[in-house]
VEXFI-812526 format. One line per 3 residues: their letters; for each residue x, y, z of N, C-alpha, C. Coordinates in pm, 1 decimal, decimal comma. Layout:
a> X/Y/Z/X/Y/Z/X/Y/Z | ...;
REM end
This chain:
xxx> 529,1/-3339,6/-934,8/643,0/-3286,5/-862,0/737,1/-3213,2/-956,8 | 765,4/-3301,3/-1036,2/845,2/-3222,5/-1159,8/809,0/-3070,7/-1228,3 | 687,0/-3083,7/-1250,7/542,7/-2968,7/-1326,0/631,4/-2807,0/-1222,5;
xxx> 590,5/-2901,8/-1094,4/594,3/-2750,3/-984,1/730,4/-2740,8/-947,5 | 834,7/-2800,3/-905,1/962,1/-2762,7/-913,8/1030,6/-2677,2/-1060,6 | 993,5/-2720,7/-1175,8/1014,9/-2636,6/-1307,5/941,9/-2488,1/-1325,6;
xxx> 801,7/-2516,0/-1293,7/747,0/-2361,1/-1190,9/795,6/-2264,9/-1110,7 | 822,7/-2306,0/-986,6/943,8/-2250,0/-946,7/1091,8/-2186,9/-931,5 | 1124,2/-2290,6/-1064,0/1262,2/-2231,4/-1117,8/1223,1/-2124,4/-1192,4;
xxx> 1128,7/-2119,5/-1248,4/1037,7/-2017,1/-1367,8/1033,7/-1888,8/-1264,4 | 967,8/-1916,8/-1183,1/950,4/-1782,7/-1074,2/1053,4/-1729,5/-1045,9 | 1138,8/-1805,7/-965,6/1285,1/-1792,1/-938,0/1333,9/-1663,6/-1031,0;
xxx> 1344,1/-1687,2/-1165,5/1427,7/-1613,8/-1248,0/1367,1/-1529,7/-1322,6 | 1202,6/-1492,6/-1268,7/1170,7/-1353,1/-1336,7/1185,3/-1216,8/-1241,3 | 1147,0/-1114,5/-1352,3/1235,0/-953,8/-1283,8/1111,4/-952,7/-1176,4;
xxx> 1134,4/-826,9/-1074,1/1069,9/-746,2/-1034,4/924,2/-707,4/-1108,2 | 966,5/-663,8/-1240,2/863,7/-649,9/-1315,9/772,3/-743,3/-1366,0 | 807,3/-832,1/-1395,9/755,3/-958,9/-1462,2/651,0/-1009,6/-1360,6;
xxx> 719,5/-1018,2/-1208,3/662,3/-1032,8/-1076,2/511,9/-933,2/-1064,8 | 528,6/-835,8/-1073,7/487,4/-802,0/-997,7/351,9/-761,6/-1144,5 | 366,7/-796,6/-1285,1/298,4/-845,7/-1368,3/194,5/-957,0/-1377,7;
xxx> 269,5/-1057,8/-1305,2/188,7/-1192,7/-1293,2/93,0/-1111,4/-1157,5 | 146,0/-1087,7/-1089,4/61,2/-1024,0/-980,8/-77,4/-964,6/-1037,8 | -56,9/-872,5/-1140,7/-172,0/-812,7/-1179,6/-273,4/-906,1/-1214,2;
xxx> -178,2/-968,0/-1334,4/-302,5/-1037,4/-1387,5/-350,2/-1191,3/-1312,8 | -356,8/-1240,2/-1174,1/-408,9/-1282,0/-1090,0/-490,2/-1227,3/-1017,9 | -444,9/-1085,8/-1009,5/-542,5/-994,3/-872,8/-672,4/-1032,9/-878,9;
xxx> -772,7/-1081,2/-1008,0/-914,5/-1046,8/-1000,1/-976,6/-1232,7/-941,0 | -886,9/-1293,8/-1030,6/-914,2/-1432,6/-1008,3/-849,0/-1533,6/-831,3 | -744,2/-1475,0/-820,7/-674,5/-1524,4/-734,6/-575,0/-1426,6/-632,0;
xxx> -620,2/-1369,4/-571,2/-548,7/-1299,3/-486,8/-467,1/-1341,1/-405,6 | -474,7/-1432,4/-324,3/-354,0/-1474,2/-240,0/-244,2/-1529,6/-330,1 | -267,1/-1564,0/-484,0/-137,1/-1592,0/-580,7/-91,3/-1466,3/-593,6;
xxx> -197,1/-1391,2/-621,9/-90,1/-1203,1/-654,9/-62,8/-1146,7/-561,9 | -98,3/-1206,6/-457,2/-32,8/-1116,5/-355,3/136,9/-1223,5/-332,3 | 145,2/-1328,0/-364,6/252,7/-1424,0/-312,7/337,4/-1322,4/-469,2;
xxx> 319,4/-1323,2/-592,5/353,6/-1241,9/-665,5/443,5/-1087,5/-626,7 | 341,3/-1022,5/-613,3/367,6/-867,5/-529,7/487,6/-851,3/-410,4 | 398,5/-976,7/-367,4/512,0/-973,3/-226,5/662,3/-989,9/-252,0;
xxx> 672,4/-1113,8/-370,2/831,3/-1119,5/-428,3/887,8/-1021,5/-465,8 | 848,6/-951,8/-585,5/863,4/-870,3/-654,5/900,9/-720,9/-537,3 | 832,9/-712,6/-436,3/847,3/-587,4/-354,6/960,0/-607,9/-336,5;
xxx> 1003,6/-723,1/-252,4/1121,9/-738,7/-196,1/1282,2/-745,5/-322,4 | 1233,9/-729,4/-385,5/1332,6/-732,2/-505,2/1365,0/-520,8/-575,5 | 1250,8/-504,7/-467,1/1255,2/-348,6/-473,5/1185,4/-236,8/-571,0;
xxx> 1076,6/-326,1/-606,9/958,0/-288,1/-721,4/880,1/-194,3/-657,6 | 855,6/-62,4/-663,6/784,2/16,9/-568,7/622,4/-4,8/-604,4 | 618,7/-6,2/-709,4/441,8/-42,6/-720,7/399,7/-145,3/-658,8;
xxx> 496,4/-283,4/-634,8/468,3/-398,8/-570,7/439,9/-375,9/-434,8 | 558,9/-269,1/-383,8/548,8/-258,3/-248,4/410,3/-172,6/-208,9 | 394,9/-93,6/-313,6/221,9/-32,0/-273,5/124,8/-116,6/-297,8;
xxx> 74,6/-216,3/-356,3/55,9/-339,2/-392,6/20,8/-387,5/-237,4 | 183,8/-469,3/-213,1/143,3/-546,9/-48,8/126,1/-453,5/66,5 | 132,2/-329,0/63,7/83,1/-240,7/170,3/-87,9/-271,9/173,5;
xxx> -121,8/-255,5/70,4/-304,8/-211,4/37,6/-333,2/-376,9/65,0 | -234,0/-485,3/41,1/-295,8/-630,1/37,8/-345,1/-646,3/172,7 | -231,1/-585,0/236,4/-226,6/-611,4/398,6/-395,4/-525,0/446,1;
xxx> -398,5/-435,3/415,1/-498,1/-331,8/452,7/-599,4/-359,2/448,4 | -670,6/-411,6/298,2/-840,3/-420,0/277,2/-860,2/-556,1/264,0 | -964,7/-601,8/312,1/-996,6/-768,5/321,2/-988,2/-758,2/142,2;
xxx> -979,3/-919,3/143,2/-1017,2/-943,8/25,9/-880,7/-991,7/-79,7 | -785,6/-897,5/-4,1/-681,4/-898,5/-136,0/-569,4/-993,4/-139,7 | -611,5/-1097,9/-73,9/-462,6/-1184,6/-95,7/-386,5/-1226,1/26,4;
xxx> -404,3/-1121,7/148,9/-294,0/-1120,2/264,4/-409,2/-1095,0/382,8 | -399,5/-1113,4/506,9/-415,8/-1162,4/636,7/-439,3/-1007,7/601,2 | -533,5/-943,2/709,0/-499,6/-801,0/766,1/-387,3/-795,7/867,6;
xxx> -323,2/-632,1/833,0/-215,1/-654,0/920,5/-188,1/-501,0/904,6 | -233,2/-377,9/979,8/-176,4/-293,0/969,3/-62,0/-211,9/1010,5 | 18,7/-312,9/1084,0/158,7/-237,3/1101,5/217,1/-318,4/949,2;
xxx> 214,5/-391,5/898,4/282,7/-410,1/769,4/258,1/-360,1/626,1 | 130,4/-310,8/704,4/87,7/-191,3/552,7/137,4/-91,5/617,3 | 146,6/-12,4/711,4/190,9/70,9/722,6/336,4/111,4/692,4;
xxx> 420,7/-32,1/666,8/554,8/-65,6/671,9/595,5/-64,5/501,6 | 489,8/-151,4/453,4/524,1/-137,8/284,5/462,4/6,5/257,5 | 415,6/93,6/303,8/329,1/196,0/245,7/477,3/281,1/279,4;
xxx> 510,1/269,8/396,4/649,8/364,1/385,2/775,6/321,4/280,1 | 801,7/216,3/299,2/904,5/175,3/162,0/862,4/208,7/45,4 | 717,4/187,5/24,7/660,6/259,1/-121,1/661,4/398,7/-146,4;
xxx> 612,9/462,8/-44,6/654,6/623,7/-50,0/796,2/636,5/-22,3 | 879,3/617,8/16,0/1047,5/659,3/-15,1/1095,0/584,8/-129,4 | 1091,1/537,1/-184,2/1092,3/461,2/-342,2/1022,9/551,0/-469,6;
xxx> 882,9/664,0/-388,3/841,3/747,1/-529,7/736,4/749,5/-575,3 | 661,3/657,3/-487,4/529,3/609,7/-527,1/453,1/702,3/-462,0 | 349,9/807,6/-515,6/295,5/893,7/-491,5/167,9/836,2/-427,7;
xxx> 68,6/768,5/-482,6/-30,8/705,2/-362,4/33,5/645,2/-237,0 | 104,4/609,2/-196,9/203,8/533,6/-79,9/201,8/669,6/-12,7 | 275,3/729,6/-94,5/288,6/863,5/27,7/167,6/951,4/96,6;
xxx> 80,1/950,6/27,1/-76,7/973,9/40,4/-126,8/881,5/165,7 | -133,4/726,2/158,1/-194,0/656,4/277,3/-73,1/663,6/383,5 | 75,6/685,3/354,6/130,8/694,1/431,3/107,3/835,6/559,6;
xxx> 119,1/908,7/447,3/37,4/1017,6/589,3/-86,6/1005,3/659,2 | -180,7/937,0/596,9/-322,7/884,9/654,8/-260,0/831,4/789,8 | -175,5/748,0/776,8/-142,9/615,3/902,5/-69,2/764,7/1028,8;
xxx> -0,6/842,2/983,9/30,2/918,2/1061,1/-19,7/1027,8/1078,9 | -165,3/1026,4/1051,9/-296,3/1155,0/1126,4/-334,3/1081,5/1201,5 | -348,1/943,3/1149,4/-447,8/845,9/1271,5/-349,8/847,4/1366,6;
xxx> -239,6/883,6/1361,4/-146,1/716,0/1481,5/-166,5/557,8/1501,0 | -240,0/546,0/1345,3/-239,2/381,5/1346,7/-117,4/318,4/1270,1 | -42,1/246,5/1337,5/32,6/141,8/1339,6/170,5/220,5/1314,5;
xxx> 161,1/358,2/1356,3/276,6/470,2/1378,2/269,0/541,1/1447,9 | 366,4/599,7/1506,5/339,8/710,5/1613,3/257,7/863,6/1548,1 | 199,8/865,9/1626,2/66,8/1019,1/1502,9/163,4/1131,9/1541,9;
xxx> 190,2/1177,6/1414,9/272,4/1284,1/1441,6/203,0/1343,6/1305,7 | 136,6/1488,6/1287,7/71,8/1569,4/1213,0/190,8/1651,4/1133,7 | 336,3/1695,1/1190,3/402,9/1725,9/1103,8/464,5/1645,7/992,6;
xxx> 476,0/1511,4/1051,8/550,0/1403,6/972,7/409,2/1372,4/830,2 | 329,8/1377,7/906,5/170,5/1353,8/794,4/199,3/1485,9/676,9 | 197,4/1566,9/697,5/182,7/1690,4/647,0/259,7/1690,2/519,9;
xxx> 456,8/1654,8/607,9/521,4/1599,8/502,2/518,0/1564,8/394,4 | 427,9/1439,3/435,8/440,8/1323,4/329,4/311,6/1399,9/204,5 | 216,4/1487,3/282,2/128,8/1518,8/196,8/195,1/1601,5/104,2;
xxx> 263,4/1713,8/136,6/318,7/1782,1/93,0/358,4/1722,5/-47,9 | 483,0/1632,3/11,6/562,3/1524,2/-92,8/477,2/1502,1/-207,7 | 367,2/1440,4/-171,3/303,9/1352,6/-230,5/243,2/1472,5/-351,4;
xxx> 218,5/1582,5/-337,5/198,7/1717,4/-389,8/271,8/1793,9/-500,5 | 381,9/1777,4/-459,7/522,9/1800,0/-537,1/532,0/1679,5/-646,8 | 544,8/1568,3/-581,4/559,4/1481,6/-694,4/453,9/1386,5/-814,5;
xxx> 364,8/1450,7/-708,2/234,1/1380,7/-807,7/161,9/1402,4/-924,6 | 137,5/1349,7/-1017,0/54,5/1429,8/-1082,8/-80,8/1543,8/-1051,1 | -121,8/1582,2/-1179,6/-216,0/1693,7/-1126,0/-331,8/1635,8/-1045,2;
xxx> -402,0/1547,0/-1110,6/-502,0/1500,1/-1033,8/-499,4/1461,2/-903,6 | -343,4/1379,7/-860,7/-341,2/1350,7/-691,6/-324,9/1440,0/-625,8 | -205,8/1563,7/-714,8/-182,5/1696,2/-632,1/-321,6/1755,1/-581,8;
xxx> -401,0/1773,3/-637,6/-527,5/1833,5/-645,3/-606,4/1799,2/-528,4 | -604,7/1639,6/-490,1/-714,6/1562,1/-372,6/-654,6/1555,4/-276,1 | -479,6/1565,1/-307,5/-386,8/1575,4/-146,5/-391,6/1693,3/-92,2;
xxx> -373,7/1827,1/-215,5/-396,4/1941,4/-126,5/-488,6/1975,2/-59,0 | -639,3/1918,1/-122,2/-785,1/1962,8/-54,2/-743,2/1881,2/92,6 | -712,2/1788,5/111,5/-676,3/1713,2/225,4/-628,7/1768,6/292,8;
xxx> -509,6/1841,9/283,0/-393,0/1933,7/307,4/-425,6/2069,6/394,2 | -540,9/2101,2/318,3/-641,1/2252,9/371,3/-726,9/2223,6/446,0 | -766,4/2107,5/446,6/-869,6/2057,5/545,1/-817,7/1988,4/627,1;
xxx> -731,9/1943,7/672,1/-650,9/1873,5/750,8/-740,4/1829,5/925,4 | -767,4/1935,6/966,2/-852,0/1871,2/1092,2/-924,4/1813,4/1072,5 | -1043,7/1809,9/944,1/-1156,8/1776,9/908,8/-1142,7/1620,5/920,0;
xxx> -1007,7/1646,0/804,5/-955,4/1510,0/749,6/-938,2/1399,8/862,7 | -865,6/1490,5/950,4/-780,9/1364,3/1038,1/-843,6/1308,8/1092,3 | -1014,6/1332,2/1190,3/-1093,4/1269,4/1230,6/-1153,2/1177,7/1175,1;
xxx> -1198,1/1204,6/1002,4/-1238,6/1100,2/947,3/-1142,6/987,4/895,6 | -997,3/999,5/893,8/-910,6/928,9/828,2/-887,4/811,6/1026,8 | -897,3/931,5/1108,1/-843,1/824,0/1214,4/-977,2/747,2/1249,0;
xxx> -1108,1/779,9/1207,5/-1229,1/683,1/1230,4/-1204,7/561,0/1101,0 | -1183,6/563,4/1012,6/-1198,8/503,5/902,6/-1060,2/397,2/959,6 | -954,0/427,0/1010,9/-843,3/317,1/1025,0/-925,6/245,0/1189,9;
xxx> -975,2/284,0/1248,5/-979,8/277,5/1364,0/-1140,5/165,5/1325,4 | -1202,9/170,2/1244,2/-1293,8/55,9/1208,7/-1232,8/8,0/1144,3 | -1088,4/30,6/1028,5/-1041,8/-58,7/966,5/-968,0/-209,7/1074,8;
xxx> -935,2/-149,7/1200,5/-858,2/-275,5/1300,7/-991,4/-304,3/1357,0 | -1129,8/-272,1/1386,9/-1199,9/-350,4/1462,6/-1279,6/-447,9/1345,6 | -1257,0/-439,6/1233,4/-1302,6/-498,0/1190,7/-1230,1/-608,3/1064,1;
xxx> -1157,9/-565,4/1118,9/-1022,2/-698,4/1019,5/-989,7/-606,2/876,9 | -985,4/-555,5/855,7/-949,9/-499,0/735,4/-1051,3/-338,4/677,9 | -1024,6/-281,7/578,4/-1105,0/-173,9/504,1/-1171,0/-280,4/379,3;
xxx> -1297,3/-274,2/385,1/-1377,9/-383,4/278,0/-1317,0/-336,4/168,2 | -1314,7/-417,9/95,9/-1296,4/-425,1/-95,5/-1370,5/-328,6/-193,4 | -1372,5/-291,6/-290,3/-1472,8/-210,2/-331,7/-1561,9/-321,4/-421,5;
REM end
């Protein structure tokens, strides 16, 4: 009792960063600890954390229940925070209209965004996205649309 209450105080009083650190280095061994990690740390306003519990929520495997209105929810706090992949699946969720209202200008947006602020390499795979956009949206709204019939997007 003692061991894990002194644990706790330990948790208690590390950063965002530190959080969302221990997170990492659990992810391979213990996921539902890095995701209990991530999840703190988000809420303390860590944007990588919050892209973190978006994707936990999303693909089996990682720690958290599937749940795609709450990935869709941390994927938006992660993209208005700066996080350039966030803003990337965030427009995904709004080509599909999964677990948001589908709105193709609001998608576009975020691609855009995600374009401007990204490095070269993401700029590069968001714009092809960007130009292909019809192509895209069918396969992005099939891919979410087996992601809910089937509990999650598998793990790699």
């Amino acid at each position: 009792m003692f061991g894990k209450l002194k644990k706790e105080q330990m948790v208690n009083k590390m950063t965002a960063e530190e959080l969302f650190e221990q997170g990492e280095a659990y992810q391979a061994q213990n996921p539902e600890k890095a995701f209990q990690y991530y999840f703190q740390a988000a809420n303390m306003g860590d944007s990588k954390a919050m892209q973190k519990v978006a994707q936990c929520y999303l693909y089996q495997g990682r720690g958290a229940e599937f749940d795609i209105e709450k990935s869709a929810y941390w994927y938006e706090k992660a993209a208005e925070s700066g996080e350039v992949k966030a803003m990337a699946m965030l427009a995904w969720h709004y080509m599909a209209g999964i677990a948001v209202s589908q709105s193709d200008d609001t998608a576009r947006k975020w691609m855009e965004k995600a374009i401007e602020t990204g490095d070269e390499k993401t700029a590069m795979v968001v714009k092809r996205e960007l130009d292909d956009y019809e192509n895209r949206k069918s396969v992005v709204t099939a891919l979410f649309q087996t992601a809910v019939e089937m509990g999650g997007i598998p793990s790699k």
